[in-house]
C-alpha positions in Angstrom: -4.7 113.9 -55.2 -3.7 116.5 -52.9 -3.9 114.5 -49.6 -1.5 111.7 -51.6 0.8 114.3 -52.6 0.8 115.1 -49.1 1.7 112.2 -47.5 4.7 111.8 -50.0 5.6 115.0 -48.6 5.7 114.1 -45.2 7.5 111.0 -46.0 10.1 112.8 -47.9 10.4 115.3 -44.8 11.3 112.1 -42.5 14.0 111.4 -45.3 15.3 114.6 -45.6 15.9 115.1 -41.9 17.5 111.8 -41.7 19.7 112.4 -44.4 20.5 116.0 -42.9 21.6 113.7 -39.8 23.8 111.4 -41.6 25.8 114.0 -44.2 27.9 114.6 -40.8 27.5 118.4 -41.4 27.3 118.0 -45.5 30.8 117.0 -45.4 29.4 113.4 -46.5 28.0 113.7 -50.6 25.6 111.5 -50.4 23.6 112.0 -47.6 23.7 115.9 -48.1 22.7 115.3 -52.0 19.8 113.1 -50.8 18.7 115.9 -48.2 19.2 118.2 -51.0 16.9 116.5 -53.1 14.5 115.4 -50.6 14.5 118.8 -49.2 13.1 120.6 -52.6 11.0 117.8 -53.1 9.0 117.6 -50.0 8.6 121.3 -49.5 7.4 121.3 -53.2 5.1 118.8 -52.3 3.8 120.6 -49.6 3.4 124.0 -50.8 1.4 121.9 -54.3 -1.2 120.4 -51.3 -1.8 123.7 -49.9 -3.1 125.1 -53.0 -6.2 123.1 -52.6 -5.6 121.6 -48.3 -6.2 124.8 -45.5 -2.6 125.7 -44.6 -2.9 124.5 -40.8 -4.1 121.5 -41.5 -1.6 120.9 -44.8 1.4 121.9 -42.3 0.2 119.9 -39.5 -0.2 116.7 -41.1 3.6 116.7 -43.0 5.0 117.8 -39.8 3.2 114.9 -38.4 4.0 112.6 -40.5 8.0 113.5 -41.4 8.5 113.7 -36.8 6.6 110.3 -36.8 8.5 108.2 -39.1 11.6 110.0 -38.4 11.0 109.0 -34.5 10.1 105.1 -35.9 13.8 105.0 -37.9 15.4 106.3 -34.6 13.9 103.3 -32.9 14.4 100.9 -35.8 17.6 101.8 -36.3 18.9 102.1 -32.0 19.5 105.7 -32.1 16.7 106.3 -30.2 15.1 104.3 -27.4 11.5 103.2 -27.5 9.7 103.6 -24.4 5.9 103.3 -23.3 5.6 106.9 -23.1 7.0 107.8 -26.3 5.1 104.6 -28.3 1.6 105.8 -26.8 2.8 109.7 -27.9 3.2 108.4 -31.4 0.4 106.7 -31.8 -1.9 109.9 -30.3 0.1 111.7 -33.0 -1.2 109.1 -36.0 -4.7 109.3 -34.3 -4.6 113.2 -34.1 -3.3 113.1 -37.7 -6.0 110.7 -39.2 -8.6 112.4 -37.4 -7.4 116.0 -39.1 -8.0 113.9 -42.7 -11.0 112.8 -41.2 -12.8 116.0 -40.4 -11.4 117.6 -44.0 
């Protein structure tokens, strides 16, 4: 259960920092209440899997996770550019973080 909670976690990080992007400064409502909300959420998530995950690992893999899909919806969305170089990055980065479940 922890690992699932986890990976919510991380997905909820990606969300938060993507909201945090678009509340123009918190000056937009909706986009800051979602960060607001995502924020709490994911961090609660987080410290919930480290009660039962070694901290390094816990961190690593929502960092992971949250910088990875964040990346993805910068390229899904054209605000960032998807290159070679930054596709075969992310993809050591999924590897590294499936390998750190792995050996857990």
């Amino acid at each position: 259960m922890a690992w699932f909670v986890l990976v919510v976690s991380g997905v909820l990080e990606a969300v938060w920092a993507t909201a945090r992007g678009a509340s123009k400064g918190f000056s937009r409502w909706r986009p800051t209440l979602l960060f607001a909300v995502a924020l709490v959420a994911s961090m609660a998530g987080l410290a919930w899997a480290m009660t039962s995950l070694p901290t390094g690992t816990a961190y690593a893999v929502w960092v992971g996770i949250g910088a990875t899909l964040t990346v993805l919806w910068g390229f899904l969305t054209g605000k960032d550019r998807a290159t070679w170089g930054k596709s075969l990055l992310l993809v050591l980065l999924i590897g590294s973080i499936i390998g750190l479940k792995a050996v857990s």
